[in-house]
C-alpha positions as CSV (number, residue, x, y, z in Angstrom):
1,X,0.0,0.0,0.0
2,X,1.3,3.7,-0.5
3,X,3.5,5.1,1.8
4,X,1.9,8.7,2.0
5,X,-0.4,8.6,5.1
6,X,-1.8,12.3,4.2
7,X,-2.8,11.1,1.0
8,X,-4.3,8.1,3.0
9,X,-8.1,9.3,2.1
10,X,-11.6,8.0,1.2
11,X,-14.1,9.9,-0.5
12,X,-18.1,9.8,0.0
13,X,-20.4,11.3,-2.3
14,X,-23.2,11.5,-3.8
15,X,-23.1,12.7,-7.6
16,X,-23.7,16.2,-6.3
17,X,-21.4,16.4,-3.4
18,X,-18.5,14.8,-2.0
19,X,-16.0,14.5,0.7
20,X,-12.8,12.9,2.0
21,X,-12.1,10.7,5.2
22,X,-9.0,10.3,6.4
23,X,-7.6,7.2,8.4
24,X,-8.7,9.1,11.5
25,X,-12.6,9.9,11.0
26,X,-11.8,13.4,9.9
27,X,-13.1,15.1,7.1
28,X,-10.4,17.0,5.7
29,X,-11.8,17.8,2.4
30,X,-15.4,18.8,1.1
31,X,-16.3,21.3,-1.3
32,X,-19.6,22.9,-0.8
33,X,-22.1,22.7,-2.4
34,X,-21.1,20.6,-5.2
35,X,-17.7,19.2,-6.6
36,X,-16.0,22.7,-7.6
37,X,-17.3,25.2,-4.7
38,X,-15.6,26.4,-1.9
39,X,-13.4,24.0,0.1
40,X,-15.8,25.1,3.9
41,X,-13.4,21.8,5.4
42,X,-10.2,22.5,3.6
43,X,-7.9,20.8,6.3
44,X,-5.5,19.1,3.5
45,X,-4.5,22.0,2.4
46,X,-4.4,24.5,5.3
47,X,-0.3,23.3,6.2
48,X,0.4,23.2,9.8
49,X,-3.2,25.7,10.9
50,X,-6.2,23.6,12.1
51,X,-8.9,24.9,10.6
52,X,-11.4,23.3,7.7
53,X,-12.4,20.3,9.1
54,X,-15.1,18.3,10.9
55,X,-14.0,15.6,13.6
56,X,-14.9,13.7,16.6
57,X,-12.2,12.9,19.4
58,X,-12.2,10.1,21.5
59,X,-10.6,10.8,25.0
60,X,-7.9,9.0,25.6
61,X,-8.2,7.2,22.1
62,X,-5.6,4.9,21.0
63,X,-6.9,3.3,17.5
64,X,-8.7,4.2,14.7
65,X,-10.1,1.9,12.2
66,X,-11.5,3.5,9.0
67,X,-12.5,1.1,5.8
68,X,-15.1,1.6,3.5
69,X,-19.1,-0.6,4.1
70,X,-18.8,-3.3,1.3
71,X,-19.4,-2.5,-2.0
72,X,-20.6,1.5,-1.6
73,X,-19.6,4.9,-1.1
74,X,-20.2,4.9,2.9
75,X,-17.2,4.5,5.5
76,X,-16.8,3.3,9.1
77,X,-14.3,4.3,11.7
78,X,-14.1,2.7,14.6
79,X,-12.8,4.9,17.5
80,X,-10.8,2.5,20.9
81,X,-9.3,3.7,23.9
82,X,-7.2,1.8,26.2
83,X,-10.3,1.6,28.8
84,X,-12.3,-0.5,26.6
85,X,-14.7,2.7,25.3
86,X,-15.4,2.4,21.5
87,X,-17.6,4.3,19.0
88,X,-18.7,4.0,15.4
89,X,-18.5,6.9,13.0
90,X,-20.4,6.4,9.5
91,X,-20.5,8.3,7.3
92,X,-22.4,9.2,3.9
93,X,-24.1,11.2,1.5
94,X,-27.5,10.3,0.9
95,X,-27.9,8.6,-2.7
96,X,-31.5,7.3,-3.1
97,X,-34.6,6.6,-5.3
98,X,-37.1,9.4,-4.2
99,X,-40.4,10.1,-5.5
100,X,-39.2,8.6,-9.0
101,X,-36.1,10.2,-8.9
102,X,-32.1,10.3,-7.5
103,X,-32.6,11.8,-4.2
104,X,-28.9,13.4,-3.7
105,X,-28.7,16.4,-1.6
106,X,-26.1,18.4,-1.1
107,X,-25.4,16.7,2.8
108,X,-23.2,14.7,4.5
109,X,-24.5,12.8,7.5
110,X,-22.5,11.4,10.3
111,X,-23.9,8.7,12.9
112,X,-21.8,8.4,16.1
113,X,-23.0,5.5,17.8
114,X,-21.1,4.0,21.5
115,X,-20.4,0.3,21.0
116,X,-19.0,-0.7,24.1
117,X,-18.7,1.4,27.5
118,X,-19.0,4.8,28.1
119,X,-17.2,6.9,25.3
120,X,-15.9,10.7,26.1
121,X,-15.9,12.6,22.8
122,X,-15.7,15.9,21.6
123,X,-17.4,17.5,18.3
124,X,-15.2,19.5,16.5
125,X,-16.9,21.3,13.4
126,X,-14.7,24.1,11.8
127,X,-15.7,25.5,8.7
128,X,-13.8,28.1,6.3
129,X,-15.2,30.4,3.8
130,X,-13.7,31.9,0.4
131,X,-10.8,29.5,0.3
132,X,-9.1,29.4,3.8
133,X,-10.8,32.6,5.5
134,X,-11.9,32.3,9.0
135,X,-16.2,31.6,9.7
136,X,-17.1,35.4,10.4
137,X,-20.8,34.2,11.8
138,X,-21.7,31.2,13.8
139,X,-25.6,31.4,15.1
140,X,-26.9,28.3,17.2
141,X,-30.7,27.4,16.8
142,X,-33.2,25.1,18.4
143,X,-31.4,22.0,17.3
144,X,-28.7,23.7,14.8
145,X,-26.0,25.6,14.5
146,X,-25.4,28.2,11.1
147,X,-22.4,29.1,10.1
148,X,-22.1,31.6,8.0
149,X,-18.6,33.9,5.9
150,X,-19.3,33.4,2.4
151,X,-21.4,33.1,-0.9
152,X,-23.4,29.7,0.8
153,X,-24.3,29.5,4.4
154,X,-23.3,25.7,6.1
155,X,-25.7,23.9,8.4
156,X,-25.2,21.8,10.8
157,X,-28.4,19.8,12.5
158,X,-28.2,17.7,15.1
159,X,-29.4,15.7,17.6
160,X,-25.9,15.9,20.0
161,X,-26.0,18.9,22.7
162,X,-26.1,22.1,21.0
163,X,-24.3,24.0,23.8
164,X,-21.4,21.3,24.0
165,X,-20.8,21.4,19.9
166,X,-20.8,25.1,20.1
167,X,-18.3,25.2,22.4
168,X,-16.7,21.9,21.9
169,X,-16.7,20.3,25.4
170,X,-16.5,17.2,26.1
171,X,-19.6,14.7,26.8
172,X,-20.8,11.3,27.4
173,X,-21.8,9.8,24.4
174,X,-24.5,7.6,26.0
175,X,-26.7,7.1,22.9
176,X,-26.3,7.9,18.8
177,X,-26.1,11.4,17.4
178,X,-26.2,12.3,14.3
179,X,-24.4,15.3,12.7
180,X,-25.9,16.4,9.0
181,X,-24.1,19.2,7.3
182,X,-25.1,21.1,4.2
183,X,-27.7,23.7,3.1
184,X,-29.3,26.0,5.3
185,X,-32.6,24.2,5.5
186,X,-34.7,22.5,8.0
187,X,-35.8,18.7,9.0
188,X,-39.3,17.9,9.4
189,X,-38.9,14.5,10.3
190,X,-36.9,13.3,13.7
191,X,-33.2,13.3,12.7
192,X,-32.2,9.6,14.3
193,X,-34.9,7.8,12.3
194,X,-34.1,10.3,9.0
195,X,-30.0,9.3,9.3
196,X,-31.1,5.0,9.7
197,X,-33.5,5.3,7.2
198,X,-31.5,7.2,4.5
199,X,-28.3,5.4,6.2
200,X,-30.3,2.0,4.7
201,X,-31.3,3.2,1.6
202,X,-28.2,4.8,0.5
203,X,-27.0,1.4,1.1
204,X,-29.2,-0.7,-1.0
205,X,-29.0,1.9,-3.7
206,X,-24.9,1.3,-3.8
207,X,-25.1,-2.5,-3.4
208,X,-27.8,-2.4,-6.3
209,X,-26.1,-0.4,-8.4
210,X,-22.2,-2.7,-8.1
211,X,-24.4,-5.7,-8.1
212,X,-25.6,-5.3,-12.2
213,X,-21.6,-4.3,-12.7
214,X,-20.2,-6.9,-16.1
215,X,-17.0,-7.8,-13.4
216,X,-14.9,-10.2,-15.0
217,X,-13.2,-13.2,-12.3
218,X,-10.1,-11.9,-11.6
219,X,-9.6,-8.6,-9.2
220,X,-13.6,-8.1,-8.3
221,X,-13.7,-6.1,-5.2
222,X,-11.0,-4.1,-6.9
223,X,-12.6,-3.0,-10.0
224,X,-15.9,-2.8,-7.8
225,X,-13.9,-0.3,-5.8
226,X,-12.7,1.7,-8.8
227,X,-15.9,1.7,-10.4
228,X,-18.0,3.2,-6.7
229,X,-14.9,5.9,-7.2
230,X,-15.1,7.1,-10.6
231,X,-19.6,7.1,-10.2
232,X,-18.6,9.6,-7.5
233,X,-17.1,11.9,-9.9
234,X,-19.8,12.3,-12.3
235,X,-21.8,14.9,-11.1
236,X,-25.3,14.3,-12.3
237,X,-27.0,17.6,-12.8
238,X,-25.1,17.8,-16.3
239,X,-23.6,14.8,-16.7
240,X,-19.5,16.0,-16.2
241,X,-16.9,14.1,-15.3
242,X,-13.9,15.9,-12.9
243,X,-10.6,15.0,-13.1
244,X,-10.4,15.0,-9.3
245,X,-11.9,16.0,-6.4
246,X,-8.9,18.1,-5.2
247,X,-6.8,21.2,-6.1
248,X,-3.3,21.8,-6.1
249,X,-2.1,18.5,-4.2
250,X,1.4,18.8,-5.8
251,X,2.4,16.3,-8.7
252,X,5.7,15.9,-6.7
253,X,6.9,17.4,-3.5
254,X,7.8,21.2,-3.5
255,X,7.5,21.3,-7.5
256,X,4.5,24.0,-7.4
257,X,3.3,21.8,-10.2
258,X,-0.1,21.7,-8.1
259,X,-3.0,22.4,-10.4
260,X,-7.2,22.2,-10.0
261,X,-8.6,19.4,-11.2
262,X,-12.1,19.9,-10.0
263,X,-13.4,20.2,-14.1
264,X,-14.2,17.8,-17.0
265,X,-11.0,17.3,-19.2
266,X,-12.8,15.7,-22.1
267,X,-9.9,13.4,-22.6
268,X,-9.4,11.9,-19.0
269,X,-13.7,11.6,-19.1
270,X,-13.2,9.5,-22.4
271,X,-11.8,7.1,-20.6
272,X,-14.1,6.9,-17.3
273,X,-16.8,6.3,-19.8
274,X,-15.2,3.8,-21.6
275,X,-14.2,2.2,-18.4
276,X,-17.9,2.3,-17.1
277,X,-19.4,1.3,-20.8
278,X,-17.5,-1.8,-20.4
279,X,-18.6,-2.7,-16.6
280,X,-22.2,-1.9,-18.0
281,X,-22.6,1.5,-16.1
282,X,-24.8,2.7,-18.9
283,X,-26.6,5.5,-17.0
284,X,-23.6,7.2,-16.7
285,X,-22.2,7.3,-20.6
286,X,-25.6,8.8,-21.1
287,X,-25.8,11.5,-19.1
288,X,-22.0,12.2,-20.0
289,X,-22.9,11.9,-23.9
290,X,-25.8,14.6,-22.9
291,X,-23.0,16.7,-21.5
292,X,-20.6,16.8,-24.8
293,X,-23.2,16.9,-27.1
294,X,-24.3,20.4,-25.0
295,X,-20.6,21.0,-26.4
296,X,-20.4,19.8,-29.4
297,X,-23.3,21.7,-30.2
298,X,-21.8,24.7,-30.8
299,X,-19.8,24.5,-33.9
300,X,-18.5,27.8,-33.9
301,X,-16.0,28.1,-31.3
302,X,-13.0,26.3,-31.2
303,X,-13.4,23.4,-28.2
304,X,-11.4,23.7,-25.0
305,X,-9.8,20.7,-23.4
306,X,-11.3,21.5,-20.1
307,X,-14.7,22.5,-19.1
308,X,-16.5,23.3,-15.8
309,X,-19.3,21.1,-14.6
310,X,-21.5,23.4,-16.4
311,X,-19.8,23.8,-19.8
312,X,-20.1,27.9,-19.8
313,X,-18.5,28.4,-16.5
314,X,-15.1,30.1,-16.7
315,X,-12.0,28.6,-15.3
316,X,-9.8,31.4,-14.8
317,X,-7.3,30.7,-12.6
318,X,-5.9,32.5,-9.9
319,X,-4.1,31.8,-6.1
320,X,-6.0,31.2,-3.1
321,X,-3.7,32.7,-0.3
322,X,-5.4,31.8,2.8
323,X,-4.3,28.2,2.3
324,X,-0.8,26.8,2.7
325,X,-1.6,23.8,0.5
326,X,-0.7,20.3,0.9
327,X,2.0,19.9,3.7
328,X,2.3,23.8,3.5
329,X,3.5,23.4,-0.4
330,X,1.9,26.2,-2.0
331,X,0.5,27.6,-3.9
332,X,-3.5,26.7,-4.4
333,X,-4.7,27.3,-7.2
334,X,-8.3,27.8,-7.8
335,X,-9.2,27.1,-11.9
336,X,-7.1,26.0,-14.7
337,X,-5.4,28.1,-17.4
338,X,-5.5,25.1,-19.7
339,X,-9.2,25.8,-20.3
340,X,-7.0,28.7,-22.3
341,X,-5.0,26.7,-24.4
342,X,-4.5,25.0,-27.7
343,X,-5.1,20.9,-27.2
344,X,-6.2,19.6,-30.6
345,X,-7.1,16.2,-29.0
346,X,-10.7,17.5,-27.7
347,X,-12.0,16.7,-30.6
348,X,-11.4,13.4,-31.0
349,X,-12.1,12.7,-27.4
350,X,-15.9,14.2,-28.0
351,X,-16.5,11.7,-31.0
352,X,-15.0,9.0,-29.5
353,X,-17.2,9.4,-26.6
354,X,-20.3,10.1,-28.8
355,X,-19.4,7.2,-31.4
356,X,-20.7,4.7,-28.4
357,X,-24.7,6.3,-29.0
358,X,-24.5,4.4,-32.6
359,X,-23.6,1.6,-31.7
360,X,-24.6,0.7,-28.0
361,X,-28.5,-0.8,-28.0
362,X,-28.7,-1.0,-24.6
363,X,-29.5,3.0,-24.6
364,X,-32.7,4.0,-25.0
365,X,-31.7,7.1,-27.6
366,X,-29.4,6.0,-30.3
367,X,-27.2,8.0,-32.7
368,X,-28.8,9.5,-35.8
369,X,-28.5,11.4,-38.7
370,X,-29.4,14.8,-36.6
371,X,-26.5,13.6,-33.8
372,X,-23.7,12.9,-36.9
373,X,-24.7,16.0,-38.6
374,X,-23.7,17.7,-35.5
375,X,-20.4,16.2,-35.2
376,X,-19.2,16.5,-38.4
377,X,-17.8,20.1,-37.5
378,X,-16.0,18.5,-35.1
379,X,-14.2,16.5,-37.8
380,X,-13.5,19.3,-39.9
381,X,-11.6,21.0,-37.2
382,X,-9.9,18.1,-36.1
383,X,-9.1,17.8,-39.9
384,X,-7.8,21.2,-40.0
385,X,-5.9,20.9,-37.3
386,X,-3.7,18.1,-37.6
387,X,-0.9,19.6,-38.5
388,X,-0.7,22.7,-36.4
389,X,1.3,22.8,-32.9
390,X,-0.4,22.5,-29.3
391,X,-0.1,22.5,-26.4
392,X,-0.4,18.4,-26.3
393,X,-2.2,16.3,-23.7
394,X,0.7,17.0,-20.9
395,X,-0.4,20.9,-21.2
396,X,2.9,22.3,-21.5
397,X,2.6,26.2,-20.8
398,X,5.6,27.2,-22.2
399,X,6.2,25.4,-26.1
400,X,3.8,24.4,-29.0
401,X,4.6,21.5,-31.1
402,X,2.3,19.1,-33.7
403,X,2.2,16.4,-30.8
404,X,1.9,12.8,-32.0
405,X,-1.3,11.8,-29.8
406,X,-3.1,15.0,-30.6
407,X,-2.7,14.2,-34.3
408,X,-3.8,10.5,-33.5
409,X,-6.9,11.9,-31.5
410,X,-7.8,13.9,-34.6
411,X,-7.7,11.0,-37.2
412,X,-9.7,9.4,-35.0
413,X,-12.3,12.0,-35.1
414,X,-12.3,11.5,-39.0
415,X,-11.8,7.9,-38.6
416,X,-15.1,7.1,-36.2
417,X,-17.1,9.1,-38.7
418,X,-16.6,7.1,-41.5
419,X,-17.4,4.4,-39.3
420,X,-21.0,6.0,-37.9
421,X,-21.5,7.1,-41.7
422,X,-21.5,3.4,-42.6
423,X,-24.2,2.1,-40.1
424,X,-26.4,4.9,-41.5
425,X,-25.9,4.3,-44.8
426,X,-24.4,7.7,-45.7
427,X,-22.3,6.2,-48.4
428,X,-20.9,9.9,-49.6
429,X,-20.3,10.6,-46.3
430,X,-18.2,6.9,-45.2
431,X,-16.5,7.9,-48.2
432,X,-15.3,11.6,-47.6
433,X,-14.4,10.9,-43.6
434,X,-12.8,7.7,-44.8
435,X,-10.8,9.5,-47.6
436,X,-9.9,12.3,-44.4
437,X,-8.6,9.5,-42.1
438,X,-6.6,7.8,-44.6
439,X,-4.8,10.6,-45.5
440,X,-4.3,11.4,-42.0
441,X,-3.0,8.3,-40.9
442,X,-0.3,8.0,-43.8
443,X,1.0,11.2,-42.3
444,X,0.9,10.7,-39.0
445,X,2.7,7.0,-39.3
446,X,5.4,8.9,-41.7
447,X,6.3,12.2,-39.5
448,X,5.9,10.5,-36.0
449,X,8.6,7.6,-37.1
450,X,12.3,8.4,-36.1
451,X,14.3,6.5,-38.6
452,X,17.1,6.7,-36.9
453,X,15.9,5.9,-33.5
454,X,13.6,3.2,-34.2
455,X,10.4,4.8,-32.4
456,X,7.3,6.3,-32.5
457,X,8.2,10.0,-31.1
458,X,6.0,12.2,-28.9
459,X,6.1,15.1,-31.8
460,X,6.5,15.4,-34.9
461,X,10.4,16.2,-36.1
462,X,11.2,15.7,-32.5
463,X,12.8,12.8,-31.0
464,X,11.8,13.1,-27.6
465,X,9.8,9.8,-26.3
466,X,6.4,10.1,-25.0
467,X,3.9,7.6,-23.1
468,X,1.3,8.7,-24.9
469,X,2.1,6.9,-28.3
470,X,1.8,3.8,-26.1
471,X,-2.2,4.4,-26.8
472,X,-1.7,4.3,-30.6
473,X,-2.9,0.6,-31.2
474,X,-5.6,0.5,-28.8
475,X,-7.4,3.7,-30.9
476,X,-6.6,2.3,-33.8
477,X,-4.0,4.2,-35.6
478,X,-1.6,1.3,-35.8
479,X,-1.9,-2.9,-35.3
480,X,-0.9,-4.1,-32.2
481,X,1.8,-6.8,-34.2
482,X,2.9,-4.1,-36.3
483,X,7.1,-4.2,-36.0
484,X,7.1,-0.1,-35.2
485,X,4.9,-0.3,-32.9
486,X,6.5,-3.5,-30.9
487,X,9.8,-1.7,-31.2
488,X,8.0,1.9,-29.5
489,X,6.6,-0.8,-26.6
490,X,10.3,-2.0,-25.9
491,X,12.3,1.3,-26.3
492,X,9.8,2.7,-23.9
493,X,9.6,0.5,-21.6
494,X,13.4,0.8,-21.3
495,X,14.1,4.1,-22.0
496,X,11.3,5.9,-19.9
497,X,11.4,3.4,-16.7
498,X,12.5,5.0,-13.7
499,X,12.2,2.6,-10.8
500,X,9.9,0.1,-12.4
501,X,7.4,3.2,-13.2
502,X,7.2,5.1,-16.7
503,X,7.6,7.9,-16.9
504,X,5.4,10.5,-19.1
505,X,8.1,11.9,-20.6
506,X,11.7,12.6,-19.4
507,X,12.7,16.0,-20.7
508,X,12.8,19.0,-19.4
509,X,9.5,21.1,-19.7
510,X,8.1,24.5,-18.1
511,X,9.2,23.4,-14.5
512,X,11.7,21.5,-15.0
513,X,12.9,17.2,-15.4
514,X,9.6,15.5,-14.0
515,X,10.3,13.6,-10.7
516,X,7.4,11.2,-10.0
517,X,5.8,8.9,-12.6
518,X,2.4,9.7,-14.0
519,X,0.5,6.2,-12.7
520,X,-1.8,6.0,-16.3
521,X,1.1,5.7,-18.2
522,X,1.9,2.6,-16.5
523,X,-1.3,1.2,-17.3
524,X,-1.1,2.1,-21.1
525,X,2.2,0.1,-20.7
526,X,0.9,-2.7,-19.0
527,X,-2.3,-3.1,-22.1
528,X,0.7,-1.9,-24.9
529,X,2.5,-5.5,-23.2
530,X,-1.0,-7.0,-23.2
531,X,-1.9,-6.1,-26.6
532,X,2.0,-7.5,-27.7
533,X,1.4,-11.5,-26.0
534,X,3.8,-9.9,-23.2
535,X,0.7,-10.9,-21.0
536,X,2.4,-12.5,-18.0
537,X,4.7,-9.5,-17.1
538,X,1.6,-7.3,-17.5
539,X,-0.3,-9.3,-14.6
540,X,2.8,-9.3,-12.6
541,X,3.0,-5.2,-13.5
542,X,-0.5,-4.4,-12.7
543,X,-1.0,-6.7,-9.4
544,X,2.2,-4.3,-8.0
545,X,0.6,-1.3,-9.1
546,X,-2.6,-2.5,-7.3
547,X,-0.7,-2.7,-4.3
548,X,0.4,1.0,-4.7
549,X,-3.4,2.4,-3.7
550,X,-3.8,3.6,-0.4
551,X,-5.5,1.5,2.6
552,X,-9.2,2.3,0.7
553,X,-8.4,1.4,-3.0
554,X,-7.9,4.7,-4.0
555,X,-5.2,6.0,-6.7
556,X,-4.1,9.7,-7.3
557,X,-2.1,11.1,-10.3
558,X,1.7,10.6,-9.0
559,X,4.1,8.1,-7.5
560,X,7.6,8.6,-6.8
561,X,9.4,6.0,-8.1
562,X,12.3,5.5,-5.1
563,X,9.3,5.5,-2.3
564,X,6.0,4.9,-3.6
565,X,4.9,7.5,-2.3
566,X,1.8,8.4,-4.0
567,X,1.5,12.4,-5.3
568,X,-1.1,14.4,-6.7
569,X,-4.7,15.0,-6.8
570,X,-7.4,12.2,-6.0
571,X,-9.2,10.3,-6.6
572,X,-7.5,10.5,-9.8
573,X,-10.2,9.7,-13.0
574,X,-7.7,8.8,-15.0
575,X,-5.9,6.4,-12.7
576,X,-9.0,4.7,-11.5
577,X,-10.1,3.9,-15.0
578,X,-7.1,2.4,-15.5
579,X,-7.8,-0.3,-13.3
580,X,-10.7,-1.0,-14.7
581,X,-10.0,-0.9,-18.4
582,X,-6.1,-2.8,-17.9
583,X,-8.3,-5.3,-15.3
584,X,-10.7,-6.1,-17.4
585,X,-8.4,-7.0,-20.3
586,X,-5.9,-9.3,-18.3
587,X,-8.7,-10.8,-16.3
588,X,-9.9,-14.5,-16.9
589,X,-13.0,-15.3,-18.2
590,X,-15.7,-16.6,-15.5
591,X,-15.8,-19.9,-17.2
592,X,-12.1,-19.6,-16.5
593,X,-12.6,-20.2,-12.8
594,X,-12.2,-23.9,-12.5
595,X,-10.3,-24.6,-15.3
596,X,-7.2,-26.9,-14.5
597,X,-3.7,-25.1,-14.7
């Protein structure tokens, strides 16, 4: 398991909010009200000050268990002292069918409940406002407490003694409380039976929802895991999928390569969807398809690489300097400047994504004429573009260059057109987008081949290796057996391992030689040795890189080769689809199970 015990977290959520527990009980992290608001608990990245969190202390407490409730998205600490006293903490967000629809508010709820003796806790609820700020209200009420210091005021409702949360002194805990925070409204019904009731049903709705998942034998409650993880960052309202539920938890220590990763990158959502597609997590492709084709709908402007949970929202970004950030290694940044650049891939990541709606009869709406009509924009662009310089997927802020996987990314736009034109018999269409994508191909094959180095490069007339070409079979631009594309596997895997990791890249960019490995590129080599027969050294590759999550499952962007220490903002999309997509292609078939060796 890592060895990073402040990365050692576990989100909750609901599709609408979320939160992370640490190993402790504590939340340290939710943004409120939904995925991309203000951090009110924003403990992981307040450095050495406590403030922005929510936790109950055990007096005289000497263990603390913390794992998640079997197959869902709700957690359990068990608090010990050395007098035999114990306690349960669970905690959710409330994820239910409600008058005919998802009941998800925007609430976490917190049952402390004494399991043996005679516990002595004390509540500790501190809030922050506009990014690290200090609460400038707090008003207690019958059987609340409103805290107030920015644009949304939190409430707290509760069932404990007022008097002693307000204050935070100590008390018996003689009998379960419950704690629910979130919007300033209030309860009708009585709180203990609301929290065991929705307690319940949240937990039917997440055993339901793993129990139709298409898991293959091998690695269940790990996939399962993965799978809980990436449903908690879709955020249903619009459909978008966030990168992360964190900002500016550096991608290696003291690099101030710390970035916000609270939007959609329409790349890193490709590939939660086609992680969920292949589980059979329909519901959510659609609503994401719903999302891009929002998007995709307008033609006229050129597409970002990054958008907010609602597509319009600006991401400017600027510094939040109230907060330290992670282990005081500043700065926090709130928004993302690559919303401003130049990444030609976007448009081959919205077809890609929308290609499934022609093809997938398990929806209920499939592609048609109207939905291709609307894409093929999209194509021209990408058509257009293929030759001119980006900014590439790794969003280097200070160079431009015609990066091999954009151009890749753009074929494939042309290339997946074609392929929709054929099933609905657009025959002049299959043959103009198949025309595009040939020629495309033919040039990306030629000017992303060093002769003299024997490799697929990252760029065109640049020799530098990149991971990314390690994806260039699996979309289609080359065959998997093809001699070029064998000889890119090996000289990457040699050329780019640092510590039994690859590396992204290895050169020098805006801040420097990179220092930790980027943990998808290890799963692109893993299915690049898959794809190759080299299927044996993948298993043995991914089961170690399974054992680099942290004690809940849970990946984030980084790992530092020489401590596996993992880095970076989680949970990481892009790292938890991995597991699912590389699992689910080295895993054995259930009629594999008893099958002699």
């Amino acid at each position: 398991m890592a060895r990073h015990n402040e990365l050692d977290l576990a989100p909750i959520g609901n599709g609408r909010t979320a939160a992370l527990i640490d190993t402790k009980g504590r939340i340290v992290w939710w943004c409120f009200p939904r995925f991309d608001s203000d951090p009110v608990f924003c403990r992981l990245l307040a450095g050495d000050e406590e403030k922005g969190f929510c936790e109950i202390v055990l007096h005289g407490g000497v263990r603390a268990k913390t794992t998640y409730v079997r197959n869902t998205a709700i957690i359990e600490t068990i608090l010990e002292d050395d007098a035999g006293n114990a306690l349960r903490i669970t905690d959710f967000a409330p994820r239910f069918m409600r008058f005919e629809r998802v009941f998800h508010p925007a609430q976490i709820y917190r049952r402390i409940e004494p399991i043996s003796g005679l516990p002595r806790i004390t509540v500790k609820v501190r809030p922050t406002f506009n990014y690290g700020m200090p609460c400038t209200g707090k008003a207690v009420g019958s059987n609340h407490i409103r805290y107030t210091g920015g644009i949304d005021t939190l409430r707290l409702t509760t069932d404990a003694p007022l008097s002693y949360v307000a204050s935070e002194t100590a008390f018996a805990l003689t009998q379960p409380i419950t704690l629910i925070l979130g919007v300033d409204e209030p309860f009708e019904s009585a709180i203990d039976t609301m929290s065991r009731e929705f307690l319940e049903r949240t937990r039917d709705y997440w055993n339901n929802w793993v129990r139709v998942l298409g898991i293959r034998l091998d690695w269940q409650s790990d996939l399962m895991r993965a799978a809980v993880t990436l449903k908690l960052c879709n955020f249903d309202e619009t459909g978008a999928i966030i990168a992360a539920h964190t900002t500016s938890i550096p991608e290696a220590p003291g690099s101030s390569r710390n970035w916000d990763y609270r939007f959609c990158w329409l790349r890193d959502a490709y590939f939660v969807i086609k992680a969920l597609n292949r589980l059979g997590a329909t519901q959510t492709m659609e609503s994401y398809i719903n999302y891009i084709t929002s998007i995709a709908i307008d033609a006229e402007r050129p597409l970002r690489p990054v958008y907010g949970i609602v597509h319009d929202q600006p991401l400017d970004e600027r510094l939040a300097p109230d907060l330290a950030g992670f282990r005081g290694m500043g700065p926090v940044r709130v928004g993302n400047q690559a919303a401003d650049q130049l990444q030609h891939d976007a448009y081959g990541s919205i077809i890609l994504g929308a290609a499934q709606m022609f093809i997938d009869e398990r929806l209920p709406r499939m592609g048609d004429e109207g939905l291709f009509r609307r894409l093929e924009p999209l194509g021209h662009h990408a058509a257009r573009f293929v030759k001119e310089p980006d900014a590439g997927l790794w969003e280097y802020r200070g160079r431009q260059r015609v990066h091999t996987h954009s151009a890749t990314m753009c074929w494939a736009a042309c290339d997946r057109l074609w392929r929709i034109a054929a099933l609905l018999g657009l025959e002049d269409r299959k043959a103009y987008w198949f025309g595009q994508a040939s020629k495309l191909r033919k040039l990306i094959l030629e000017r992303s081949w060093s002769e003299k180095h024997q490799v697929i490069v990252g760029a065109f007339d640049h020799d530098d290796l990149d991971a990314s070409v390690l994806l260039l079979a699996e979309l289609g631009l080359i065959a998997a057996n093809d001699p070029r594309f064998i000889k890119t596997v090996n000289v990457i895997g040699k050329e780019l391992n640092r510590g039994g990791y690859i590396m992204r890249y290895t050169a020098s960019d805006d801040f420097g030689e990179p220092e930790t490995a980027f943990l998808v590129c290890q799963f692109w080599y893993i299915d690049a040795l898959t794809m190759i027969g080299r299927r044996d050294e993948a298993r043995e590759l991914f089961n170690h890189l399974l054992a680099q999550r942290n004690s809940f499952g849970i990946l984030s962007e980084d790992i530092a080769p020489a401590t596996g220490e993992i880095w970076g903002n989680l949970p990481q999309t892009y790292s938890m689809a991995g597991i699912i997509n590389t699992g689910m292609n080295l895993s054995r078939r259930w009629d594999e199970a008893w099958a002699s060796d």
